[in-house]
N, C-alpha and C positions, 0 to 999 in steps of 0.2 A: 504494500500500500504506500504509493507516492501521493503528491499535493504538485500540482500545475497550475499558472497562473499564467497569465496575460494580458497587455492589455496596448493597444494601438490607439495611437489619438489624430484623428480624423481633424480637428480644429489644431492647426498652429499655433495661437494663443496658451493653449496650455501644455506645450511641450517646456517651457520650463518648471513645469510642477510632476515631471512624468513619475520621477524618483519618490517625490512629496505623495504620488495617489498610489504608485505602484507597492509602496514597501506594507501597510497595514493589506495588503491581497497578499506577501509574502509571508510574514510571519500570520496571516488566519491560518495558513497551510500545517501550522507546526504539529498538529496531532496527526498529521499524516502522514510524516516526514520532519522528525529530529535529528534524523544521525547527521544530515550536513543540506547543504543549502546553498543554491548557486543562481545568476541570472546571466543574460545577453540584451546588453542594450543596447541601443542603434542610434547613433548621432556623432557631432564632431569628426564630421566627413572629409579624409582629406582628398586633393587634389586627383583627377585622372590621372594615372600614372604611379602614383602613390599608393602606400599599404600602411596598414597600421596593425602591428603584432602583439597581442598581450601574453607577454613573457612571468612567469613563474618559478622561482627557484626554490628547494626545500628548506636553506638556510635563509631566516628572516632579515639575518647580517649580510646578506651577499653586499657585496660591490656591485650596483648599476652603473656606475658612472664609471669605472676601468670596460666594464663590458661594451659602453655606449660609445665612448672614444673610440675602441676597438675596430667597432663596427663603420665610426664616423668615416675611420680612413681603409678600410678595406671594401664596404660594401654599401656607402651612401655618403654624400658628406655632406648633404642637407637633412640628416638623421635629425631628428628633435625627440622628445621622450620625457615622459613624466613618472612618477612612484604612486601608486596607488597600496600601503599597506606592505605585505610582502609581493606584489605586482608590478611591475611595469609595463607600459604601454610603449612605443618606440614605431613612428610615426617616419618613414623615409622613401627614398623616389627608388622602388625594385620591382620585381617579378616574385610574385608567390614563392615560385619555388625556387630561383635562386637565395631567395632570402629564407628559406627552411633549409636548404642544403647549408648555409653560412653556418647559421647555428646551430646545427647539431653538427656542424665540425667544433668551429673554435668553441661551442659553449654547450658539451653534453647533457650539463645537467641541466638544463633551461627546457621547461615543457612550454611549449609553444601550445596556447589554448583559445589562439583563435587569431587569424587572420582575415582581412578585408578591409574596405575602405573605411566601413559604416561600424561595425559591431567593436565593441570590447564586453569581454567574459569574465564574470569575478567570480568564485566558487572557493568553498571551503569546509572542512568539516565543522561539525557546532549546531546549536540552537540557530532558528531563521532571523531572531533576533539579536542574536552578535552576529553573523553574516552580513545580515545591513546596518550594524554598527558601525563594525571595521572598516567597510567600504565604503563610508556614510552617501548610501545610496539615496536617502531623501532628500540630497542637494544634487542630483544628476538630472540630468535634462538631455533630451535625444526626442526623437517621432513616436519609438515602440520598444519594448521588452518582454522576454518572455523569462518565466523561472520556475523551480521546481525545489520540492523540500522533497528528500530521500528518506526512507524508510529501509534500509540494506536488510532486505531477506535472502537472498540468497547469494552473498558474497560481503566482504571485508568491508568494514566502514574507513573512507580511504578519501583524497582527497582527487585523485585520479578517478575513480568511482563514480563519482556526484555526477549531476547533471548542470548546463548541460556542457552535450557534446557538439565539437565542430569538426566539419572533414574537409570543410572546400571554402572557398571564397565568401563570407558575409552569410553562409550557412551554418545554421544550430539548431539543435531538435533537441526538446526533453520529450520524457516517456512515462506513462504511468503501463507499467503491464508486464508482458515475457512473451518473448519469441524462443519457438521451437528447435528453430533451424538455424540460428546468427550463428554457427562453427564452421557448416556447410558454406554460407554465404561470404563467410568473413575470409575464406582461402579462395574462394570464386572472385571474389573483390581485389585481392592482393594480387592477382596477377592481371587484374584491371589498372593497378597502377595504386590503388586508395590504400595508403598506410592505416595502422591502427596504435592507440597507445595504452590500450586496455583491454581487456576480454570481456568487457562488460556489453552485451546484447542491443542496447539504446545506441553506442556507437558502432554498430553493425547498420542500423537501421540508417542512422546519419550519414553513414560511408555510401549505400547505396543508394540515396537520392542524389548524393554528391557524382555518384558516377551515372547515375540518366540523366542529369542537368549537363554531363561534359559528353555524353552522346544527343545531344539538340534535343532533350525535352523540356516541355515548361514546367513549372510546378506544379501544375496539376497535373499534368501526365504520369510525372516522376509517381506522384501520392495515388494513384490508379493504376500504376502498374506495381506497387507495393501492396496494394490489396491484393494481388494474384501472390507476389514474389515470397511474403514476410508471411509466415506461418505463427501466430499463436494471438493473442489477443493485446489492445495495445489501445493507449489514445496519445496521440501523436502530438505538439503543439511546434512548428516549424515557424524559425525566423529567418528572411530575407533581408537586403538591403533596403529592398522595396518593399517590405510588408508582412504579411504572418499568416501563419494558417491552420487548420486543424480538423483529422479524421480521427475516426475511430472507425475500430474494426468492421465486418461487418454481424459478431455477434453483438458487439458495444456491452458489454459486461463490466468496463471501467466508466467510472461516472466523468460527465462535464456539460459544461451549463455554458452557455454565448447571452452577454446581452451587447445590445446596442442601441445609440443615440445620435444624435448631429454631430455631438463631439466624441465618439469614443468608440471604440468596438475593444469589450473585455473577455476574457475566459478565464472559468476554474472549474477545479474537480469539485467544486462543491459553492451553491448560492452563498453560503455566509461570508467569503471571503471579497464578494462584490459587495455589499453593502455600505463600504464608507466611500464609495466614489459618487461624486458629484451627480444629482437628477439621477440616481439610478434606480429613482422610484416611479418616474415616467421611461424608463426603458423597454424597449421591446426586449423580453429573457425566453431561453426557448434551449432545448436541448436537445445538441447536433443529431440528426441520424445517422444511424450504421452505413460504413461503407460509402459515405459522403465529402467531399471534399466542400470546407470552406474558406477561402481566400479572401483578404484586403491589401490589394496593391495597391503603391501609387504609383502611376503610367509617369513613360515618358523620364525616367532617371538613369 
């Protein structure tokens, strides 16, 4: 039993309060998900051409600043980069993967937990309430975010673990559920090219939208042709650069609730965690059906 949240804002005006409405929908999740706690949120867009990597070390002491120098003169030299807690962000003009190949040479122990223009990922083990402490996520501000509180039943409470997961470019998916088949899938995928940095089944899922999005599907295609590919039950919440979206299976046996307004489109595994956001007493609330894909993009980015 996991806790998923969501929430997309449609009005531009309140995307500086995304952090201020988003965090009481993360910590309602906490009875569903204490072992650890994580989000992707989407803003602070850098330039075409540009990437933005949030980097992780296990030591809270690491040196960012000998790492970031490092990198100034080997592999950007308009690198810029900030500290986020034990995180770094690190903001420079490259290619995906030459800029993952850099750093798992010069810098092994650095998990790379999310690349793209749009997204940075903060996760950690803990209560959902010092997870948005640390990261004082109520002062962040972006378009959209999605996030998940863990519940580890069937594997290590771990910081690699948590959700969520990213495989490809401004792509992150949390999971409420278990797939069948993610061993089968996850050695089909690697010689697809999709690396993995866990065994954990939710970045089996992650990897293989990552690899229909880089054979010319959209995201909706990729999320219907995972209802044939992905064997076991699952409710999905997917963050884009452009936007966010959410199926479940097609027995839907994991809960989740959608409302929406002029200004918002939210999701959670459960009504009580929409309740402190703004008019969402006049929302339309309605509970996705099985096997359905629902998307909010914004065109044209």
């Amino acid at each position: 039993m996991c806790g998923i949240v969501g929430l997309y804002l449609k009005n531009p005006a309140l995307e500086s309060r995304l952090g201020e409405l988003f965090e009481p929908m993360l910590i309602a999740m906490t009875d569903r998900g204490p072992d650890s706690a994580g989000f992707a949120i989407y803003g602070d867009e850098v330039a075409e051409g540009h990437i933005k990597l949030t980097l992780r070390h296990p030591d809270p002491d690491f040196d960012w600043e000998v790492l970031a120098e490092l990198a100034k003169t080997q592999l950007s030299a308009s690198l810029e980069w900030f500290q986020n807690a034990n995180v770094a962000v690190f903001k420079l003009e490259a290619e995906e993967f030459a800029a993952r190949d850099w750093f798992a040479q010069q810098a092994p122990d650095v998990l790379v937990l999310s690349v793209g223009r749009s997204i940075e990922i903060l996760k950690e083990v803990g209560l959902p309430v010092d997870i948005a402490s640390r990261f004082s996520l109520s002062g962040m501000q972006g378009s959209h975010i999605i996030g998940h509180t863990r519940m580890a039943t069937e594997s290590a409470v771990t910081m690699e673990g948590s959700h969520p997961f990213s495989t490809g470019m401004d792509l992150c998916l949390v999971h409420n559920g278990s797939l069948s088949n993610h061993n089968r899938l996850r050695e089909n995928l690697r010689r697809e090219g999709i690396s993995f940095e866990t065994e954990n089944d939710s970045e089996v899922a992650a990897g293989y939208l990552t690899w229909r999005l880089r054979q010319g599907d959209s995201l909706k295609q990729a999320l219907e042709s995972a209802l044939k590919d992905l064997d076991g039950f699952f409710t999905f919440t997917i963050g884009t650069r452009d936007g966010f979206a959410v199926i479940r299976d097609p027995i839907a046996c994991k809960p989740a609730v959608l409302a929406e307004t002029d200004d918002y489109v939210a999701m959670a595994s459960e009504y009580q965690a929409l309740t402190s956001l703004p008019g969402i007493e006049n929302a339309r609330v309605w509970e996705p059906e099985p096997a359905t894909v629902y998307a909010w993009e914004r065109q044209g980015q």
